[in-house]
PASEBA-1860 file (N, C-alpha, C; in nm, 3 decimals):
! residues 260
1> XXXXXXXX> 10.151/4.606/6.492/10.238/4.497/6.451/10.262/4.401/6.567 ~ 10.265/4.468/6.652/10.313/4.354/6.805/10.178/4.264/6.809 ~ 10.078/4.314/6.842/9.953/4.284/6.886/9.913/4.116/6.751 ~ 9.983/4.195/6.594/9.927/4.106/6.503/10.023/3.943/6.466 ~ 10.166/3.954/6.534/10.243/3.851/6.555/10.321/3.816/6.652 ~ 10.241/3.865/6.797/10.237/3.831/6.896/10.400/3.812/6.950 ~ 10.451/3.942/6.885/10.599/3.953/6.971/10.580/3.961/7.109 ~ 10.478/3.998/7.187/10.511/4.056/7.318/10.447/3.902/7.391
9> XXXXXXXX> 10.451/3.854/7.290/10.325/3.718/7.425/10.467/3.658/7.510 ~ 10.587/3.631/7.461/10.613/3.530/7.571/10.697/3.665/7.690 ~ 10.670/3.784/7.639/10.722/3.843/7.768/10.598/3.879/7.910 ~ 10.500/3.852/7.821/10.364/3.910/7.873/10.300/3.794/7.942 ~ 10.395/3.641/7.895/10.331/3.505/7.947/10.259/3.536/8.076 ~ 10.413/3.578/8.184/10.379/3.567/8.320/10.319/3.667/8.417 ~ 10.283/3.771/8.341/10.214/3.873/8.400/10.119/3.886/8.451 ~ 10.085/3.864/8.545/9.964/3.825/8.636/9.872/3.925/8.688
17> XXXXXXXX> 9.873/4.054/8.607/9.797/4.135/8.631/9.780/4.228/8.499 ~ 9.668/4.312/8.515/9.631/4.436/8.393/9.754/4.497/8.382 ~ 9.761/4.492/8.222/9.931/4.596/8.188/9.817/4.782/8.208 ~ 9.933/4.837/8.262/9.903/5.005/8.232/9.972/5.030/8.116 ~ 9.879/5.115/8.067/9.970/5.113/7.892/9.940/5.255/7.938 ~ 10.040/5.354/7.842/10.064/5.493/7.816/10.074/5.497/7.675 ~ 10.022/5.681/7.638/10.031/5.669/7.527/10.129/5.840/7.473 ~ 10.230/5.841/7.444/10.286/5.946/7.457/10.244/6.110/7.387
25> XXXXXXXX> 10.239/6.118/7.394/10.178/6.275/7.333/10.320/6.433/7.367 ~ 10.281/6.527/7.311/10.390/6.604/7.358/10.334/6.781/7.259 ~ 10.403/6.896/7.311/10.365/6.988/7.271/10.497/7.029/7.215 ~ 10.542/7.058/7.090/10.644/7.119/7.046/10.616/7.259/6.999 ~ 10.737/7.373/7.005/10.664/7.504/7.000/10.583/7.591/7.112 ~ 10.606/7.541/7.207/10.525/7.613/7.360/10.520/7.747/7.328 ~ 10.654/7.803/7.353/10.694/7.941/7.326/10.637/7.985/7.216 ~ 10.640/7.965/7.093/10.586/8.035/6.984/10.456/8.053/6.986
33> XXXXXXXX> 10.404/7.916/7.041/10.231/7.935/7.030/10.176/8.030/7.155 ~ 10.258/8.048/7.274/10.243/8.090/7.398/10.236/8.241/7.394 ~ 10.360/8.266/7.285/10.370/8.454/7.240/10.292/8.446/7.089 ~ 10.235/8.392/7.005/10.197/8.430/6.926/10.037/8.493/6.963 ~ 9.978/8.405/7.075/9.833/8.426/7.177/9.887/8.506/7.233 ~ 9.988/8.608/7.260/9.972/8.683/7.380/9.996/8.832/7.277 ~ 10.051/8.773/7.171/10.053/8.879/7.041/9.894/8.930/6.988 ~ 9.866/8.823/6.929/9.709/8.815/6.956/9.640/8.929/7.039
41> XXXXXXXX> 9.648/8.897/7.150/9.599/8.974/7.269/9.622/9.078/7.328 ~ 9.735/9.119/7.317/9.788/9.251/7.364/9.852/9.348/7.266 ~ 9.886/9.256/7.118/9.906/9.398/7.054/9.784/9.379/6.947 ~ 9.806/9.426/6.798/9.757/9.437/6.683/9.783/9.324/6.596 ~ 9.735/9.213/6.551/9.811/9.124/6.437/9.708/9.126/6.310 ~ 9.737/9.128/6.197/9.706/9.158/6.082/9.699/9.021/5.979 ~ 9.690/8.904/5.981/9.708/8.804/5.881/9.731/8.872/5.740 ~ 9.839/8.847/5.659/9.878/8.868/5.532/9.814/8.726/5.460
49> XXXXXXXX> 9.691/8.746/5.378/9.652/8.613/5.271/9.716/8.638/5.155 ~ 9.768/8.487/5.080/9.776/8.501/4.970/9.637/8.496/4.886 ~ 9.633/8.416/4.738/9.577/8.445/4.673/9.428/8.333/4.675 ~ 9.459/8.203/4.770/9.368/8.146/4.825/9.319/8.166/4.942 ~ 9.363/8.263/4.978/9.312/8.319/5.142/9.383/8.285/5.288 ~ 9.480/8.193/5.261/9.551/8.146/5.330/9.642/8.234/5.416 ~ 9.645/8.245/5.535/9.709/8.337/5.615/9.844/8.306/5.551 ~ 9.981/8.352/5.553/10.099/8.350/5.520/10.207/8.420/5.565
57> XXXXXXXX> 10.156/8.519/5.638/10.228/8.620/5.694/10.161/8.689/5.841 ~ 10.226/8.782/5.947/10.143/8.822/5.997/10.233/9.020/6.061 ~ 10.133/9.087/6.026/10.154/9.200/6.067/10.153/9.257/6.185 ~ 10.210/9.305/6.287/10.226/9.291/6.430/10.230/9.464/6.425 ~ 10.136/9.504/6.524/10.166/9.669/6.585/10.154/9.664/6.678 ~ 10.240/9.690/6.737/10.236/9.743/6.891/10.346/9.638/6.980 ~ 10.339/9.609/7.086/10.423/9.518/7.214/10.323/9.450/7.263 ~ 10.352/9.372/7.295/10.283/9.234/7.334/10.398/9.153/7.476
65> XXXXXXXX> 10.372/9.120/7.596/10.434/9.018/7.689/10.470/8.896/7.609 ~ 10.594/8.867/7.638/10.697/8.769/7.604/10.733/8.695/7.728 ~ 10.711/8.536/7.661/10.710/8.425/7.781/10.843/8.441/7.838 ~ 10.942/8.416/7.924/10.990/8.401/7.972/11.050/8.519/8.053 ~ 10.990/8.561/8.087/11.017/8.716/8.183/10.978/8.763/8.298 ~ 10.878/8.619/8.324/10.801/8.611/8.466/10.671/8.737/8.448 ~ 10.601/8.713/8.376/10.495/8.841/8.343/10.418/8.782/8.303 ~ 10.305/8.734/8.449/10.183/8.643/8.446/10.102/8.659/8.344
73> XXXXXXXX> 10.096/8.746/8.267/9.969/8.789/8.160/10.025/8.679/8.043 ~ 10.145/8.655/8.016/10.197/8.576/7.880/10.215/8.457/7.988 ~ 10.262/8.431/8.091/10.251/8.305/8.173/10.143/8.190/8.182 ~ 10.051/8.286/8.215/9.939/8.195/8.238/9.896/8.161/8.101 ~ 9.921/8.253/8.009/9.893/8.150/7.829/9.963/8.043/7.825 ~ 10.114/8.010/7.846/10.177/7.898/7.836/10.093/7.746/7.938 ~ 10.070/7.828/8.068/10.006/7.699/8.168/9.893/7.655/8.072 ~ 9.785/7.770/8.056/9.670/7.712/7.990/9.648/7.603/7.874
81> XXXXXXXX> 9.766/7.637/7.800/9.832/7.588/7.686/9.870/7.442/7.713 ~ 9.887/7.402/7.825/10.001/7.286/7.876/9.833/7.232/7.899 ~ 9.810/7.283/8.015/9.662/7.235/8.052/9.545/7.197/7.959 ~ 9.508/7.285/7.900/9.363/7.266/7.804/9.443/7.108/7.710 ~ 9.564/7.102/7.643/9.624/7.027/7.536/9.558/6.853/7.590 ~ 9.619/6.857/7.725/9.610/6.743/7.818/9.492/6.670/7.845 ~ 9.434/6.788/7.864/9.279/6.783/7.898/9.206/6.726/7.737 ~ 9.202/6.797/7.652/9.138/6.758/7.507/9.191/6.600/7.488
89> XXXXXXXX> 9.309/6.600/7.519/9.394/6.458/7.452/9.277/6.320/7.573 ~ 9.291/6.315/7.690/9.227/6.258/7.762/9.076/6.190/7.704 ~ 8.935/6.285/7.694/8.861/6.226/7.587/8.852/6.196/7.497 ~ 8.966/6.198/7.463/8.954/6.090/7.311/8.982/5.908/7.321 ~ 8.963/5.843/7.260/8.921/5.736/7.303/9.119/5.710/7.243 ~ 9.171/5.597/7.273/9.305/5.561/7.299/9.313/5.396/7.266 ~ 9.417/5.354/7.170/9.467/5.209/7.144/9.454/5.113/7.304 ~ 9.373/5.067/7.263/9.398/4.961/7.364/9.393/5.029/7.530
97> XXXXXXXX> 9.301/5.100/7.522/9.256/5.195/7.665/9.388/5.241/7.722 ~ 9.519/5.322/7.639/9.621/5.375/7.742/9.612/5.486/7.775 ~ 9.689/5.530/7.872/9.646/5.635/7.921/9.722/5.756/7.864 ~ 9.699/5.846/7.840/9.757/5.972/7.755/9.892/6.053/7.867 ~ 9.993/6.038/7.806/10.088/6.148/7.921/10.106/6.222/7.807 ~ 10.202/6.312/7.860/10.259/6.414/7.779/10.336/6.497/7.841 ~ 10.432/6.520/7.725/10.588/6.585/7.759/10.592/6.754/7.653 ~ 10.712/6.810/7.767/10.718/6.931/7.666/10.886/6.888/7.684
105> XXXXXXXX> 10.912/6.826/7.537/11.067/6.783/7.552/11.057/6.745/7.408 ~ 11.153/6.878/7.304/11.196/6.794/7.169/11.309/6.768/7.108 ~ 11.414/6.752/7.233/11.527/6.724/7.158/11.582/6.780/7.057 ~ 11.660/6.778/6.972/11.698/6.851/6.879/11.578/6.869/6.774 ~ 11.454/6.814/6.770/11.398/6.809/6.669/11.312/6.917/6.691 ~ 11.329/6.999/6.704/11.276/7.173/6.723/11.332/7.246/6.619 ~ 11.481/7.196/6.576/11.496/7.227/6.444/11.438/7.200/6.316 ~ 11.391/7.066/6.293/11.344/7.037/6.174/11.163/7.086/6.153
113> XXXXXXXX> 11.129/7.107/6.279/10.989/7.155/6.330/10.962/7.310/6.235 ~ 11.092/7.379/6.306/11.103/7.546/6.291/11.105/7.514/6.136 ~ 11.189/7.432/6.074/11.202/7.435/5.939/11.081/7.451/5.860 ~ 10.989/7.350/5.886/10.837/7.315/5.812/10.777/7.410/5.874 ~ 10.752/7.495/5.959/10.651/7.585/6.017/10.703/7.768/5.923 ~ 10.586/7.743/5.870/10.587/7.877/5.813/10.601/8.004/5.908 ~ 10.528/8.140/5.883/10.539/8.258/5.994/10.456/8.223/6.051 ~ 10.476/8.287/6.218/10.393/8.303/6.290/10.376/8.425/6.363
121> XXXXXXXX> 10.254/8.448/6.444/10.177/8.588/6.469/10.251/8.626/6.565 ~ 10.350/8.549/6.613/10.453/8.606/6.715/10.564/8.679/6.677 ~ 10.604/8.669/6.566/10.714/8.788/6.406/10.778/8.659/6.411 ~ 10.797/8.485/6.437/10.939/8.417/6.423/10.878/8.404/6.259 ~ 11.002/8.415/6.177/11.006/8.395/6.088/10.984/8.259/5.988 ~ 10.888/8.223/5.905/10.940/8.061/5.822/11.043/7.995/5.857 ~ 11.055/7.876/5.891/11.190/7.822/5.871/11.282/7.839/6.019 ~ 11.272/7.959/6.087/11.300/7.923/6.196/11.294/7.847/6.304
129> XXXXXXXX> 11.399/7.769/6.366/11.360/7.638/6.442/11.287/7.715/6.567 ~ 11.205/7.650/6.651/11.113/7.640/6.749/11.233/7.680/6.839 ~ 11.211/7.711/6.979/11.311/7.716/7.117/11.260/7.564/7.132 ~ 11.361/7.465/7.247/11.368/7.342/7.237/11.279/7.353/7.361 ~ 11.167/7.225/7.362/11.128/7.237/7.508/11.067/7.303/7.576 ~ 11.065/7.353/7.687/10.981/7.446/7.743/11.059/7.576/7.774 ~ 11.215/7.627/7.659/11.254/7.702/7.676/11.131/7.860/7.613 ~ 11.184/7.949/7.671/11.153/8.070/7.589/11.233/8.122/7.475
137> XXXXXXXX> 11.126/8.166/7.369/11.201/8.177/7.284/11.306/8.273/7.219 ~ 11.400/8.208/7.115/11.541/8.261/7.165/11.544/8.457/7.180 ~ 11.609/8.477/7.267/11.613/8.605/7.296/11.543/8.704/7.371 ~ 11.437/8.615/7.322/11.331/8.747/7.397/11.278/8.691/7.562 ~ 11.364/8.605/7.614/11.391/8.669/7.776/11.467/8.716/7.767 ~ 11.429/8.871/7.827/11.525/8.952/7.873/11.575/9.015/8.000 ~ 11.519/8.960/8.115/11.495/9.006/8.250/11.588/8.924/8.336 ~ 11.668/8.847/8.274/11.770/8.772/8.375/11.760/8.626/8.423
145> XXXXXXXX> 11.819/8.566/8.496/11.808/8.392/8.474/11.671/8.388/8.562 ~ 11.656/8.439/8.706/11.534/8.420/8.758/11.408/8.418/8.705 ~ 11.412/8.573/8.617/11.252/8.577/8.573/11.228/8.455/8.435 ~ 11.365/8.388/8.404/11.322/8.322/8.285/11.288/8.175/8.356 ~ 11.387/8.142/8.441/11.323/8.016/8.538/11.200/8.030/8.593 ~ 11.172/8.118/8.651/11.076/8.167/8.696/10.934/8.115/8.649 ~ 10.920/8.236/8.501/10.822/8.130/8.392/10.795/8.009/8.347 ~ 10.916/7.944/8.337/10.927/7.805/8.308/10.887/7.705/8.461
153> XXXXXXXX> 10.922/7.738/8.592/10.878/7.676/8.620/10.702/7.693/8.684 ~ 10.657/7.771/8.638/10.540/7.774/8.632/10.450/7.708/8.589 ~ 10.450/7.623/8.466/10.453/7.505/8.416/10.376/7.419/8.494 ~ 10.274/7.372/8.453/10.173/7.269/8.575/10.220/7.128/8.527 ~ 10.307/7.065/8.597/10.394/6.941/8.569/10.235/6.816/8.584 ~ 10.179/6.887/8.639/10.052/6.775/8.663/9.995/6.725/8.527 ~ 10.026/6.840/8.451/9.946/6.773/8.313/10.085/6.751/8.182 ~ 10.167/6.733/8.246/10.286/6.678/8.162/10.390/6.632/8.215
161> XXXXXXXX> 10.341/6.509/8.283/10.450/6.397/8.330/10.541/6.355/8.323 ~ 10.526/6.344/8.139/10.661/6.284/8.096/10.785/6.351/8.079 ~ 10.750/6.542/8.112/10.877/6.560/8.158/10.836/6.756/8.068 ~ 10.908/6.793/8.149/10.889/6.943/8.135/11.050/6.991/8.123 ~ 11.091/7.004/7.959/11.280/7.005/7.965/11.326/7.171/7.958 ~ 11.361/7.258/8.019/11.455/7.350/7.945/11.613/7.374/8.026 ~ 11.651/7.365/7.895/11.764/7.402/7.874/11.794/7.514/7.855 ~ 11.889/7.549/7.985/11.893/7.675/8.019/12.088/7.728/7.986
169> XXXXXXXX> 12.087/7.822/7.944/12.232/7.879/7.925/12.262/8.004/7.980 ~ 12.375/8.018/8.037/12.437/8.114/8.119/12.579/8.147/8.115 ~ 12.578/8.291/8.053/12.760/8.310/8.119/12.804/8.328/8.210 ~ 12.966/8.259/8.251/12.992/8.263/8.367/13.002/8.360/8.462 ~ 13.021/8.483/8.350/13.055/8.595/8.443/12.960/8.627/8.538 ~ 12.805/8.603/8.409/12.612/8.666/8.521/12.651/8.586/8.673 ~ 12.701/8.502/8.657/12.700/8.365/8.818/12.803/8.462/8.931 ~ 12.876/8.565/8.890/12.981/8.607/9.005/13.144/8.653/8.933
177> XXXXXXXX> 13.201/8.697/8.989/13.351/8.706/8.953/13.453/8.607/9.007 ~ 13.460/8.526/9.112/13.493/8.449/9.171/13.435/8.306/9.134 ~ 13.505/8.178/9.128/13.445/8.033/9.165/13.374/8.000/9.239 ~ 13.402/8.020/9.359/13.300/8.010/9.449/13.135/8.085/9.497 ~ 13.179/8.227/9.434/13.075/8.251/9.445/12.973/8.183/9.302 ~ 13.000/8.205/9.180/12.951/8.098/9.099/12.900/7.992/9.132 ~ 12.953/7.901/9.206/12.906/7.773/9.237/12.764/7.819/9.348 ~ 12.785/7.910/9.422/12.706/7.913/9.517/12.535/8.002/9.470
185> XXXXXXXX> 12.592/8.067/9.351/12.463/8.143/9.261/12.437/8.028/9.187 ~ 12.480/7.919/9.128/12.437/7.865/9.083/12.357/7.778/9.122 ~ 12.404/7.704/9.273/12.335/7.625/9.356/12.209/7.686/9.416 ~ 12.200/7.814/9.422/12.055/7.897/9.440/11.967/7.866/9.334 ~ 12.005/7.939/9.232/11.955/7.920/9.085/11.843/7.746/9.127 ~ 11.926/7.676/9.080/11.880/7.534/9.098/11.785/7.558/9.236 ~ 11.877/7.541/9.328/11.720/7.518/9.401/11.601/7.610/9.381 ~ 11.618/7.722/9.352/11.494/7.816/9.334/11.350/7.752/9.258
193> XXXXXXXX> 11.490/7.687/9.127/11.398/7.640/9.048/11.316/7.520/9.070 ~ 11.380/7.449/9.125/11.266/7.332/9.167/11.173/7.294/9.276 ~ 11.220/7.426/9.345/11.132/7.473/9.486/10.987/7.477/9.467 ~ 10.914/7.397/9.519/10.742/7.435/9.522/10.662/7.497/9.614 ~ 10.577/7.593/9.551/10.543/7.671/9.636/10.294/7.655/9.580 ~ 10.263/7.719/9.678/10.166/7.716/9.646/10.087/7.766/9.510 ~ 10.154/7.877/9.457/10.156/7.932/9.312/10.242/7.887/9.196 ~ 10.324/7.820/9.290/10.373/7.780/9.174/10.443/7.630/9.178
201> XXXXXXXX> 10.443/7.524/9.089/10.458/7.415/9.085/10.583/7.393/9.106 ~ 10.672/7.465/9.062/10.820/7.415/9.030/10.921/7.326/8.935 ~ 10.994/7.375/8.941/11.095/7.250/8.775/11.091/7.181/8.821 ~ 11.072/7.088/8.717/11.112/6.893/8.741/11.264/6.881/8.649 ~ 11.268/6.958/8.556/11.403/6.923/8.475/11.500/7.016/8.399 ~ 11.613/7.043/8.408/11.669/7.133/8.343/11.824/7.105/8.327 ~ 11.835/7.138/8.185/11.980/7.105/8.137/12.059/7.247/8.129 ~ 12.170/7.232/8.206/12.283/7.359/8.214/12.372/7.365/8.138
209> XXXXXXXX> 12.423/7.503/8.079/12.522/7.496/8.011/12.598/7.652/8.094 ~ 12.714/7.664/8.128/12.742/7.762/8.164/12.859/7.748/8.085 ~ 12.837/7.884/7.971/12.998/7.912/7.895/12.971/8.021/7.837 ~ 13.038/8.048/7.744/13.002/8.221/7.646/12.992/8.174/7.522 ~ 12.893/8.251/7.428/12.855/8.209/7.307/12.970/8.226/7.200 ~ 13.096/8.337/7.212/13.198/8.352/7.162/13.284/8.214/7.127 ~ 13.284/8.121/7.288/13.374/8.009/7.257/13.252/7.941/7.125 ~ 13.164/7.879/7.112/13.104/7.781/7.043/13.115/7.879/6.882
217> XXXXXXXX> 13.101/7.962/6.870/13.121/8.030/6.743/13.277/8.005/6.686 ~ 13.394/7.987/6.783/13.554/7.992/6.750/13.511/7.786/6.727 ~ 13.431/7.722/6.831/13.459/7.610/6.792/13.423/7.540/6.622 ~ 13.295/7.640/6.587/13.288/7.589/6.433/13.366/7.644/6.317 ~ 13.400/7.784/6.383/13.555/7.766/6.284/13.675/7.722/6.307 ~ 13.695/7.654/6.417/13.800/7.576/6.439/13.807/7.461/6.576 ~ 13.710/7.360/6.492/13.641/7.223/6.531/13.801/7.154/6.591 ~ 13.908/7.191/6.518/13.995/7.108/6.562/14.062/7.139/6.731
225> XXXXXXXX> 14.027/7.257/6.767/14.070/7.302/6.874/13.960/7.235/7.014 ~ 13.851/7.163/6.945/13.786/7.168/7.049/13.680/7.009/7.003 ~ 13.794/6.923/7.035/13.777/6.773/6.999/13.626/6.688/7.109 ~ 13.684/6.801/7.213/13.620/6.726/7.373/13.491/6.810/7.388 ~ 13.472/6.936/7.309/13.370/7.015/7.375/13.218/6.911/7.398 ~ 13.187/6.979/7.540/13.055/6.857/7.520/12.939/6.986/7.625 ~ 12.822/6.976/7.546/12.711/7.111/7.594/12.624/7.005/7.595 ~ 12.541/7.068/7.686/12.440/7.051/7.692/12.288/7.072/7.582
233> XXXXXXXX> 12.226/6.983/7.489/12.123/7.007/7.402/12.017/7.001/7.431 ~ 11.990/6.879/7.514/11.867/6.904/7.535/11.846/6.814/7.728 ~ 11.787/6.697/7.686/11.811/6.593/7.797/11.913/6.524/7.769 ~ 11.976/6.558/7.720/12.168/6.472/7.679/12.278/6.563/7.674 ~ 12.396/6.533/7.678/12.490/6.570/7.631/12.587/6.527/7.540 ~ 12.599/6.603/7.445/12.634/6.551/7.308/12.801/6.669/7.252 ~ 12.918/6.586/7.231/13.006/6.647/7.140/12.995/6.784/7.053 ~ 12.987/6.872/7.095/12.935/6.990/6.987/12.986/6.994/6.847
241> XXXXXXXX> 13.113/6.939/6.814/13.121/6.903/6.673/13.055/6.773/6.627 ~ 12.997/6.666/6.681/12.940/6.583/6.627/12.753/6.669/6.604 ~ 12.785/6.840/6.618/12.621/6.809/6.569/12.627/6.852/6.435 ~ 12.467/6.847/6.376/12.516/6.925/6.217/12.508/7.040/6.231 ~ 12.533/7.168/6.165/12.587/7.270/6.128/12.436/7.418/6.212 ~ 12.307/7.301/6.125/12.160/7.404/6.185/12.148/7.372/6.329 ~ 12.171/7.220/6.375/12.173/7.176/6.505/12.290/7.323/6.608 ~ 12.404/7.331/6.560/12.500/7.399/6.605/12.448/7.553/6.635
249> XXXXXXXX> 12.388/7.586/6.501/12.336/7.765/6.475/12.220/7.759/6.607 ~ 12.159/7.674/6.603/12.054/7.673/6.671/12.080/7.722/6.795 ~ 12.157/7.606/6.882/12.222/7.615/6.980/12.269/7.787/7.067 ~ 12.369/7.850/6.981/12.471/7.950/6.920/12.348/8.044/6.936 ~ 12.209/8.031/6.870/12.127/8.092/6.916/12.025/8.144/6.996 ~ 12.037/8.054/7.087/11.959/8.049/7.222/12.025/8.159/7.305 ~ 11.931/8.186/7.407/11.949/8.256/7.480/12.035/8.238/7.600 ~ 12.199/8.341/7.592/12.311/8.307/7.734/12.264/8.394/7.787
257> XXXX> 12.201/8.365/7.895/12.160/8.510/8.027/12.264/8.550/8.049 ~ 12.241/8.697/8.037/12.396/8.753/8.086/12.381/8.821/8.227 ~ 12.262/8.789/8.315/12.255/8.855/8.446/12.173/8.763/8.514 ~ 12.165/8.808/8.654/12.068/8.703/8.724/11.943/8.733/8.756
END
């Protein structure tokens, strides 16, 4: 439309050089697709067809590595994952020669994602929303805030520019018994995470929430007590009663590390 009634000409009048154009791209579902391949691979999965042959279900025996636990065998599926996506998107030919970036960042819309996505070989159920971002998915880190940062920032930021998001949650208590020491586990935390090292790339981005899942459960049955609450969702921060109700569950369902 721009190109065919020439909205952009009088901003483009004075531009005296080649525009760089980008073209956005993005991976929603990391986690699911990251453990459903590592399901794949390390345990038993069974496709359930219906009556056109169509996979629909999937039968799982055995244990399988779960992304976010710092356990290179399901790790390096997520990098590859980030990598190969980037790589495929690149040869393909592009509007007006831009150049392909790509983000692992979906905002709340990991809910409406999980909705339309039937089962997958990882056991998440139909209908369940995606983890947002480049979180792991909900629950199954279980090894504490490090090994889940850990994984995440493993993440080769080289092939996703536009931004590598998780949103990370923590109770206050995992941080210390004291304020100060809190502040000071937390200020580790952070730097750990964006620290680069030769194996490993390091975070570029992460949204904090430090509270207990108890309060946000009292706030949707009693929204009026908690006019100001404001969490962290994704790359924003948003009113927790201004979200809708699946936006909220969602949330409520992510994973609060309860250790470090």
């Amino acid at each position: 439309m721009h190109d065919k009634y020439s909205y952009e000409a009088s901003l483009m009048a004075l531009h005296d050089r080649d525009v760089y154009r980008t073209m956005a791209c993005g991976i929603a579902g990391l986690s699911v697709a990251t453990d459903s391949l590592s399901a794949i691979k390390y345990a038993k999965v069974k496709p359930v067809r219906d009556h056109t042959g169509l996979a629909v279900d999937f039968v799982i025996e055995g244990d399988y590595p779960q992304y976010g636990n710092n356990d290179q065998r399901v790790d390096s599926i997520a990098c590859d994952l980030v990598e190969r996506f980037m790589k495929k998107i690149k040869v393909l030919p592009t509007y007006r020669n831009a150049v392909p970036t790509q983000s692992i960042l979906t905002i709340t819309s990991n809910v409406v994602y999980g909705q339309k996505t039937g089962n997958t070989p990882d056991g998440r159920r139909a209908g369940t929303p995606f983890a947002p971002g480049a979180n792991p998915m909900h629950g199954r880190d279980r090894k504490g805030a490090v090994a889940s940062l850990t994984s995440v920032a493993k993440l080769p930021f080289t092939y996703a520019k536009d931004g590598i998001s998780y949103t990370f949650s923590i109770v206050p208590a995992a941080l210390g018994k004291e304020e100060t020491t809190r502040k000071t586990n937390l200020v580790g935390l952070l730097d750990g995470y964006f620290h680069h090292e030769a194996h490993v790339e390091g975070g570029q981005h992460l949204n904090v929430n430090v509270m207990n899942r108890d309060m946000l459960l009292d706030a949707i049955e009693h929204p009026e007590n908690y006019p100001n609450l404001t969490i962290r969702v994704s790359g924003y921060a948003v009113r927790f009663n201004a979200l809708t109700r699946e936006q909220q569950q969602d949330v409520i369902s992510r994973t609060f590390t309860q250790a470090l």
